[in-house]
N, C-alpha and C positions, 0 to 999 in steps of 0.2 A: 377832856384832855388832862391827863396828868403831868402837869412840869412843875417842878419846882426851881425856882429862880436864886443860885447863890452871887452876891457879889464881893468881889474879895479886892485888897487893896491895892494888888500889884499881880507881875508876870508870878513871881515868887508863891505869894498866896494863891494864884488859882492853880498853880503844880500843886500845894499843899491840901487845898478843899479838895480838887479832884482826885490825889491820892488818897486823903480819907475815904470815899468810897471807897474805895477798894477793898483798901487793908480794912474795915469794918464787914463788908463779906466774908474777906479771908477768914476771921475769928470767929465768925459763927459757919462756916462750908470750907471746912480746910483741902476740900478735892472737887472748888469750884473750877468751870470751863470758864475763861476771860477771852473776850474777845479785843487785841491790841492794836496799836494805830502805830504810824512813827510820825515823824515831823517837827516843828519845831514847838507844838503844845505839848507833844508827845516830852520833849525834852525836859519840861517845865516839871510833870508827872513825875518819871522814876527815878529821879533822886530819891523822893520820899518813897517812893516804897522799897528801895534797896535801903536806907536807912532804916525802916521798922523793921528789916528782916537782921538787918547788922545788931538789929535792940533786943532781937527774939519776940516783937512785936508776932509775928507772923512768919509764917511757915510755907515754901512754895513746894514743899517736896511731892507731894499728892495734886497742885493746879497742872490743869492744861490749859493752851491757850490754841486761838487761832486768830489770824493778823490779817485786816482787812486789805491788803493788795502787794502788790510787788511791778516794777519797773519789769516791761517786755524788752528781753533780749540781755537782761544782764545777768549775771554768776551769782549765787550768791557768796564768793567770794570777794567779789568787784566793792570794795567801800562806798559806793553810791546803792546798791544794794538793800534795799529794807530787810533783808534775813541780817547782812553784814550791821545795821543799824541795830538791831534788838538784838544781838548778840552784845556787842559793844557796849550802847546805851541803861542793859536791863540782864540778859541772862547771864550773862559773863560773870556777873555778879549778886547770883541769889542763888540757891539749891536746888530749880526747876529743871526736871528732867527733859532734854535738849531735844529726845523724842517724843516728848509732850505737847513742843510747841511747834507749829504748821505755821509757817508760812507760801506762798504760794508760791510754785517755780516759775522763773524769767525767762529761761530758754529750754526747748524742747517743743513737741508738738502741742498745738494752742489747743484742739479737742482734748488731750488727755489729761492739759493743765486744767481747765475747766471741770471736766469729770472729775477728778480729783478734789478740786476747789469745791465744789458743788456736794461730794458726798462727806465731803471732811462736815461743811455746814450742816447740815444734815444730821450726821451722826453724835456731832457735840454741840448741842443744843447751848449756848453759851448765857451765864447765870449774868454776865455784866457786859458788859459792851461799850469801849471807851470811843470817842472821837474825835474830831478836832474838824474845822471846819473852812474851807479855802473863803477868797475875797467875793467869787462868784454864786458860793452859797453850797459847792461841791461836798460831797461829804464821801468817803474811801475815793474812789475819783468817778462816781457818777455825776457827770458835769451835766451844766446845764442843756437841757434837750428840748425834742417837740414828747420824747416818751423818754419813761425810765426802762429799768433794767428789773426784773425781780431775783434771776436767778445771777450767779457770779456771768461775768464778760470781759473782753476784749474791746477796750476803749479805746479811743482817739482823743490824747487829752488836749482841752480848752488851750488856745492862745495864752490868758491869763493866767492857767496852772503851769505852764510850761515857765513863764516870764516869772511867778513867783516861786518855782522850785529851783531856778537856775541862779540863786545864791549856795545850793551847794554843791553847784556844779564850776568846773571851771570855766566855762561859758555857755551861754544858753544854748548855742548850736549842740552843747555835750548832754543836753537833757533829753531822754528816748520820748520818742513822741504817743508811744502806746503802752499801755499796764493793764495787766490782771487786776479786777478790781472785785470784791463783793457787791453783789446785785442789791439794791432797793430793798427787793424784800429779805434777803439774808440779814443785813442791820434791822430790821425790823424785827426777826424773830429771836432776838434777844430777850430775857424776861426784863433787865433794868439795860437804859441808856444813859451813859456820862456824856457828855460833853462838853469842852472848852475850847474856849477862845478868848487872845487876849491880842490888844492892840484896836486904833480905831480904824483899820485897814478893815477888819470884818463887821465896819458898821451896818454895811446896808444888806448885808445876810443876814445878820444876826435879827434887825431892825425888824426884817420880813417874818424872822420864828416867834420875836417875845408882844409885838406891839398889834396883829392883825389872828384870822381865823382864815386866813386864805392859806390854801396849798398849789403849789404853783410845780410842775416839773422844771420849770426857768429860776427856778432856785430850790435844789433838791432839799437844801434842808427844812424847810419847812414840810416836807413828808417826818418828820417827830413829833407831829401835830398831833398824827394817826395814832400813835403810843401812848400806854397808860402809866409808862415808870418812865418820867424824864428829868435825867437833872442837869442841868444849865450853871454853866460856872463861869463866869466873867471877870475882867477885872475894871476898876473903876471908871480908866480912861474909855472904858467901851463901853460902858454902862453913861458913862456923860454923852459921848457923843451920838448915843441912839434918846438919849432922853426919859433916862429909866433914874429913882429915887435909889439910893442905898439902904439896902433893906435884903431881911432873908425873907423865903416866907413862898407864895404860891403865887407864880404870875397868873395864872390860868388856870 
């Protein structure tokens, strides 16, 4: 297994390390595919990468992207919205051409969202692949099961992703109970995975990816196990509370 283990000293720094990634692709594959996330690690992230493109660090004119899921039944003009989020958050403000980036549609018929979803992955084979990781061990929102998914799907999200996504909602009754998600194996066929998480709310997923060799469908993330490019970004208070030393370098 390939992981490498960064620990960084706050929410702040692990936006920061996990944006390095990035923008270090960008400079060398200026018409790389990225594969995007939103949430609140996601938030953490693209400051810094609108920041090096504000510096001429980096250049998004020639990326694509595709975004691993979208809330069922909502617009993407609805502000609760993950297209209305990465516009906001990230495009709104960098040079990437707006029909470069996929995200998956909320409403309309669920086969042709999937067909869509499914040949987009497909066809842009994506050079990085960011993540973030729910309390449950959830990663896009393949929650925890008796099976995963390989291909994109039509989920029923967990009790506990519902209860932690309905702080940006105005009550958890307002949070949709099903999303378009990328499939198991679509994050998988990324050449490089990022991942963060910060807070000791994802101790005991995290716990399950950096400390054992088990792969569990009862906590998806530990399917990164499977992968030979993974980088893991944390920040301290998650790193104490799983039991891990301060240190860069190669858990695994």
């Amino acid at each position: 297994m390939g992981l490498k283990l960064i620990i960084a000293k706050d929410a702040n720094g692990v936006g920061k390390k996990t944006a390095a990634e990035i923008i270090n692709l960008l400079k060398v594959k200026k018409d790389a595919t990225l594969g995007l996330a939103t949430g609140g690690t996601a938030e953490a992230v693209y400051p810094h990468l609108i920041k090096a493109y504000e510096k001429k660090e980096i250049d998004f004119k020639n990326v694509k992207s595709v975004n691993l899921d979208e809330y069922k039944g909502l617009d993407p003009k609805n502000d609760q919205s993950y297209r209305y989020f990465m516009n906001k958050n990230l495009f709104d403000h960098i040079n990437i051409d707006k029909k470069n980036t996929f995200v998956p549609k909320g409403i309309g018929d669920k086969d042709k969202i999937l067909k869509e979803f499914n040949d987009k992955i497909n066809k842009l084979p994506r050079d990085l692949q960011l993540l973030g990781v729910g309390p449950n061990g959830h990663i896009a929102f393949n929650e925890p099961n008796e099976a995963l998914h390989a291909d994109a799907l039509c989920v029923k999200l967990d009790e506990k992703t519902i209860k932690a996504n309905s702080r940006f909602f105005t009550s958890e009754k307002d949070v949709p109970r099903e999303a378009f998600s990328m499939g198991m194996g679509g994050i998988l066929k990324a050449k490089k995975i990022v991942i963060a998480a910060i807070g000791k709310g994802k101790a005991a997923a995290m716990k399950e990816l950096l400390t054992n060799d088990k792969v569990t469908t009862k906590c998806p993330v530990t399917f990164l196990k499977l992968h030979d490019d993974v980088v893991v970004v944390i920040d301290q208070e998650l790193a104490d509370a799983i039991g891990l030393e301060k240190k860069k370098g190669c858990k695994k």
